[in-house]
C-alpha positions as a Markdown table, in Angstrom:
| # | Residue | x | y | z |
|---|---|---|---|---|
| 1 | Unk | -65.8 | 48.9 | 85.0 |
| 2 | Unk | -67.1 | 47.8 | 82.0 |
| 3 | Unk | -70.3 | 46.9 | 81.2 |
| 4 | Unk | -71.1 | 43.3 | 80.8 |
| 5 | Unk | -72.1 | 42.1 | 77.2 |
| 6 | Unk | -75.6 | 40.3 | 76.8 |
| 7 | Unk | -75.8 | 36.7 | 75.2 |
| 8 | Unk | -77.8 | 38.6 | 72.6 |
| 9 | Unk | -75.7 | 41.5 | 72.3 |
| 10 | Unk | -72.8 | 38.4 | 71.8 |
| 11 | Unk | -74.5 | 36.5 | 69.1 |
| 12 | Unk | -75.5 | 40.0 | 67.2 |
| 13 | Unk | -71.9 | 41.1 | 67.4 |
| 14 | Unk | -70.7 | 37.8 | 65.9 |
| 15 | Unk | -73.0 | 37.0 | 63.5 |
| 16 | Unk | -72.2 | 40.7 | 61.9 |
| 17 | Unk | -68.5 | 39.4 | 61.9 |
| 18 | Unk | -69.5 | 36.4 | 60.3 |
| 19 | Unk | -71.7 | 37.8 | 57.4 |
| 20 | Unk | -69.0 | 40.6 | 57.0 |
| 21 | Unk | -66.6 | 37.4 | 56.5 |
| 22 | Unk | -68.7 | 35.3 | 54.8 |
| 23 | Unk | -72.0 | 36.3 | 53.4 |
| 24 | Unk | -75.5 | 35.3 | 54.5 |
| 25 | Unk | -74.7 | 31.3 | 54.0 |
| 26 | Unk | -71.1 | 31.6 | 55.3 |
| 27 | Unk | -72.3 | 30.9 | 58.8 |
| 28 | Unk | -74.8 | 28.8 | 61.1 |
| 29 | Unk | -75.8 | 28.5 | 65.0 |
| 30 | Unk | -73.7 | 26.2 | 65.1 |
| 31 | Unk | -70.9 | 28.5 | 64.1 |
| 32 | Unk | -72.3 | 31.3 | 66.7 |
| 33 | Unk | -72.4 | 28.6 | 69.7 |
| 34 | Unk | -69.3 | 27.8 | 69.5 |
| 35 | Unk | -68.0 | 31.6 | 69.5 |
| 36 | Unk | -70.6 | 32.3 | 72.3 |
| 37 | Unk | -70.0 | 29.4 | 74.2 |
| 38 | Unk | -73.9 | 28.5 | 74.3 |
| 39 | Unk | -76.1 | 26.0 | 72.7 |
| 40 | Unk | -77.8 | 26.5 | 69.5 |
| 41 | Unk | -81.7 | 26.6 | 71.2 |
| 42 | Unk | -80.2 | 29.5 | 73.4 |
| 43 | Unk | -79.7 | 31.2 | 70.3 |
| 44 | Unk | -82.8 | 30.3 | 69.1 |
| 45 | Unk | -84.4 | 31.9 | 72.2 |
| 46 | Unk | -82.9 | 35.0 | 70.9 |
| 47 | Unk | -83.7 | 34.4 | 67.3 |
| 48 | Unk | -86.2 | 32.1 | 66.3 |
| 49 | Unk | -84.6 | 32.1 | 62.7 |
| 50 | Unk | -81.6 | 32.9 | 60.8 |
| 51 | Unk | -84.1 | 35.5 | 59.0 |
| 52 | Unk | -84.6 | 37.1 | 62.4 |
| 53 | Unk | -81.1 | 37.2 | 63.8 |
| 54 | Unk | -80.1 | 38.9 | 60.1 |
| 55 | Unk | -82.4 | 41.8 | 60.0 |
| 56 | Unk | -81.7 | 42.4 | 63.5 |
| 57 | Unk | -77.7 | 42.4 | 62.2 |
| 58 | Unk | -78.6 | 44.8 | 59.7 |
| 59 | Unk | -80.8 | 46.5 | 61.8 |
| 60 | Unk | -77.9 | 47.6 | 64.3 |
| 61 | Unk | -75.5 | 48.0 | 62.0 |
| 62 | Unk | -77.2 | 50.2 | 59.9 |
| 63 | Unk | -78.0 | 52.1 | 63.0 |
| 64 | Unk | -74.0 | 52.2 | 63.8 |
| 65 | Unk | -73.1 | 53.2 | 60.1 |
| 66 | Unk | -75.9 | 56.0 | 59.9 |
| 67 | Unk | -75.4 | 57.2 | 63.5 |
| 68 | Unk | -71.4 | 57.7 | 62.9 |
| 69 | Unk | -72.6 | 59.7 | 59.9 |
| 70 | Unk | -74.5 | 61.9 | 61.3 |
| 71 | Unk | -71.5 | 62.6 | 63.4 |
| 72 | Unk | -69.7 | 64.0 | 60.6 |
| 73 | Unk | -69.3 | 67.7 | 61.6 |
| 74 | Unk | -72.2 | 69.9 | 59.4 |
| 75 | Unk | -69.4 | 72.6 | 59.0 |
| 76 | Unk | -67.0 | 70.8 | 57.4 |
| 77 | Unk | -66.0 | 71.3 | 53.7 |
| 78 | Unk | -68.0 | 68.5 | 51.4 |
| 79 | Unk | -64.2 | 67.1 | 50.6 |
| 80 | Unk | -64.0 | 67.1 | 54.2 |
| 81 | Unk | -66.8 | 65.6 | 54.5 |
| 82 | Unk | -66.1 | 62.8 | 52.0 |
| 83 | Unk | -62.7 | 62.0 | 53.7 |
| 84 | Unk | -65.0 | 61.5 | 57.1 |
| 85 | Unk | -66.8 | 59.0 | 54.9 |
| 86 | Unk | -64.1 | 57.1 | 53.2 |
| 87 | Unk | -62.5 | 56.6 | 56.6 |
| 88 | Unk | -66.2 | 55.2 | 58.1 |
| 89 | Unk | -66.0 | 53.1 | 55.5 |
| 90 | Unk | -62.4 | 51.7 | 56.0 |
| 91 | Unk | -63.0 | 50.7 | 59.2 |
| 92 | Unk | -65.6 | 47.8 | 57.7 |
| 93 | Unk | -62.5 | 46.4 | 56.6 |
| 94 | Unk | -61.1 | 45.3 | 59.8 |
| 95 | Unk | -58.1 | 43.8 | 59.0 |
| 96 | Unk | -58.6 | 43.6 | 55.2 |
| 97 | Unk | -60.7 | 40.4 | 54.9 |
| 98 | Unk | -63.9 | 42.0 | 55.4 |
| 99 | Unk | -66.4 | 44.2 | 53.5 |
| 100 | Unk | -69.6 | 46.3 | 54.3 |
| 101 | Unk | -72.4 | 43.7 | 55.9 |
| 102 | Unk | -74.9 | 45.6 | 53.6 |
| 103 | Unk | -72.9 | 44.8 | 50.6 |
| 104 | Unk | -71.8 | 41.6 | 51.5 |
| 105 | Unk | -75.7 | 41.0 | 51.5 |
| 106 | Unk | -76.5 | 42.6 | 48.4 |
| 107 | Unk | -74.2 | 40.0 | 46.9 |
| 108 | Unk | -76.3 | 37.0 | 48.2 |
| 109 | Unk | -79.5 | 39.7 | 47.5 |
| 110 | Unk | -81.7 | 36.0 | 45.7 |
| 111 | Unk | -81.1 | 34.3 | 49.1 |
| 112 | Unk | -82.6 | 36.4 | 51.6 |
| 113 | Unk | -86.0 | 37.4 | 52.9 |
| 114 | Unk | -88.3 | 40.4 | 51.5 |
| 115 | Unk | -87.5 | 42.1 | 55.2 |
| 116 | Unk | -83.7 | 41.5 | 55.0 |
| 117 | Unk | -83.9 | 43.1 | 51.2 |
| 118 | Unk | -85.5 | 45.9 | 52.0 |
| 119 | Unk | -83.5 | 46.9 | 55.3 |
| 120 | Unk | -80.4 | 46.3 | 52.8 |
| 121 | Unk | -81.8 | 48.6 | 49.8 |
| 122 | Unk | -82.9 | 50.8 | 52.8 |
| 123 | Unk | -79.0 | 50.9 | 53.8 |
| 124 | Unk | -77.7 | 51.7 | 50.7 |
| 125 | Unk | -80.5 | 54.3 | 50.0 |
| 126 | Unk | -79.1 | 56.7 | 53.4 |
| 127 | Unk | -76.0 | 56.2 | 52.2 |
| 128 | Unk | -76.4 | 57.3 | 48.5 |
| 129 | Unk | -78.8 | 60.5 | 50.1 |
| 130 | Unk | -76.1 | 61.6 | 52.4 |
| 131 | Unk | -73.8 | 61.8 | 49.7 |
| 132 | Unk | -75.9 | 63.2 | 47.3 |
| 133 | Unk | -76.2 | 66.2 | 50.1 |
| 134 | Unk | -72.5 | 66.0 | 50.0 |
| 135 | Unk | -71.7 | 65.9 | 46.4 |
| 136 | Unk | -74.7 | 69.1 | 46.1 |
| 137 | Unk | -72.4 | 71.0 | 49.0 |
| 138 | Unk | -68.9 | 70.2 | 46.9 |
| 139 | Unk | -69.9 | 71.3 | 43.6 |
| 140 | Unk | -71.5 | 74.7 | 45.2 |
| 141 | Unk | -68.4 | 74.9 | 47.1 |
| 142 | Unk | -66.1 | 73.9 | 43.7 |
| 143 | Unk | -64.3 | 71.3 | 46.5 |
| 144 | Unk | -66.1 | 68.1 | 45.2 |
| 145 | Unk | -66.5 | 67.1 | 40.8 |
| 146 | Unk | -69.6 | 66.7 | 40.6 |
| 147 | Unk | -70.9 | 66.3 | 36.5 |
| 148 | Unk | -74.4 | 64.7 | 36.7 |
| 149 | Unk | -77.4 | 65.5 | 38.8 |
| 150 | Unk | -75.8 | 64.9 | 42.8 |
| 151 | Unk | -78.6 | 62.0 | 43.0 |
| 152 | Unk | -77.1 | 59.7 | 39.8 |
| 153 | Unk | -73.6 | 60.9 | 41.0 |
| 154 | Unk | -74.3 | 59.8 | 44.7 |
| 155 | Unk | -75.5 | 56.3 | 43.4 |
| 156 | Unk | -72.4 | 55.9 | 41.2 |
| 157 | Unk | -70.3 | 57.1 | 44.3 |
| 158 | Unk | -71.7 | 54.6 | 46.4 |
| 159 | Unk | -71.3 | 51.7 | 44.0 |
| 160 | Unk | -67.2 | 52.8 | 43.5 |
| 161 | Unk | -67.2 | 52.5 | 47.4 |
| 162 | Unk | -68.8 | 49.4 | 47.8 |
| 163 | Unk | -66.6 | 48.1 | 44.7 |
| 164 | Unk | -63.6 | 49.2 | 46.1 |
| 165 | Unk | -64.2 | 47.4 | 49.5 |
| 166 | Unk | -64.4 | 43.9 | 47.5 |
| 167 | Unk | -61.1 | 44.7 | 45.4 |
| 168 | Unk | -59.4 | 46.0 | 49.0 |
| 169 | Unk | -60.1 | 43.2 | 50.4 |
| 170 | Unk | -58.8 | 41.3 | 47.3 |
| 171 | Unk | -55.4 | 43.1 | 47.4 |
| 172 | Unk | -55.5 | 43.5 | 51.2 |
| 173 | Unk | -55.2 | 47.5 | 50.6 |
| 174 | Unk | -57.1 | 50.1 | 52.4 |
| 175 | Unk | -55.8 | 52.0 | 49.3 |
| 176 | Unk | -58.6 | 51.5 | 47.2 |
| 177 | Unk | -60.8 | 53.5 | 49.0 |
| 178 | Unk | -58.7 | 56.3 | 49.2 |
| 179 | Unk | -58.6 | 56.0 | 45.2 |
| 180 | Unk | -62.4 | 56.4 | 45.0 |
| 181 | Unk | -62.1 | 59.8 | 47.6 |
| 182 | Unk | -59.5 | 61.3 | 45.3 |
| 183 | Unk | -61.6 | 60.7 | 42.0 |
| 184 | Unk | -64.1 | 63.1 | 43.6 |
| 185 | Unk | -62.2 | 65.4 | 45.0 |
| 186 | Unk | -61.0 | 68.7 | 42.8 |
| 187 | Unk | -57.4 | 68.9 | 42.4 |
| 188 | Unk | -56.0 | 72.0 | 44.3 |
């Protein structure tokens, strides 16, 4: 048997969906009613604000993204590694209309609150500090290119994958990540 979803858990999971879709203004209570099936001062029992209900988005799916991460087998090869992560990050695609929720935010960065900025920039930091570990462990190994300090090469990593997530979903291609992988990845 499966266990039963909350209201909350409900409204969390769609509202993610929505901001992955859409961007911070893209959606209302309105919008998540309807989806739910409850009125808009149920959600409001939940989350008082919008500002609330999105740092408690980023707040889980942060925890989702960094948790699958530190899934990623410590043994594996750093191109191994990075083939783990291009694949995690695939899967925010869905179906090809939808990028990373941090990024998505980023984009609308002027419209949110101080707390949903720095639980984004918080995001994007864990992700640009595991692959800096990653891109230190592929240029040791000679499995990974690596020509900068694994830091500034992490950052511009991270950018080429959040990049590639907007023009994937442009083109409706998963490819694009897979380009980004294979630029980093010494040819064998």
């Amino acid at each position: 048997m499966e266990p039963t979803t909350t209201v909350r858990d409900q409204i969390l999971d769609h509202a993610i969906t929505l901001m992955m879709l859409r961007g911070y203004n893209g959606f209302s209570y309105r919008d998540l009613s309807e989806l739910v099936g409850v009125k808009t001062s149920s959600i409001h029992y939940y989350f008082p604000s919008k500002d609330d209900l999105v740092l408690e988005a980023v707040s889980v799916y942060s925890s989702d993204i960094l948790g699958a991460l530190g899934k990623i087998d410590a043994s594996l090869s750093a191109d191994q590694k990075l083939g783990k992560y291009t694949k995690l990050f695939g899967r925010t695609l869905g179906e090809g209309d939808q990028i990373c929720l941090c990024g998505m935010l980023a984009a609308d960065i002027e419209a949110l609150p101080d707390a949903v900025r720095s639980a984004v920039q918080a995001f994007f930091k864990a992700n640009e500090s595991w692959l800096a570990k990653v891109l230190a462990q592929g240029a040791k190994e000679g499995t990974l290119n690596v020509s900068s300090k694994p830091e500034n090469a992490a950052r511009t990593l991270y950018a080429a994958y959040q990049g590639s997530v907007l023009a994937s979903r442009l083109f409706r291609t998963k490819a694009r990540l897979e380009d980004v992988e294979n630029a980093w990845k010494v040819s064998k």
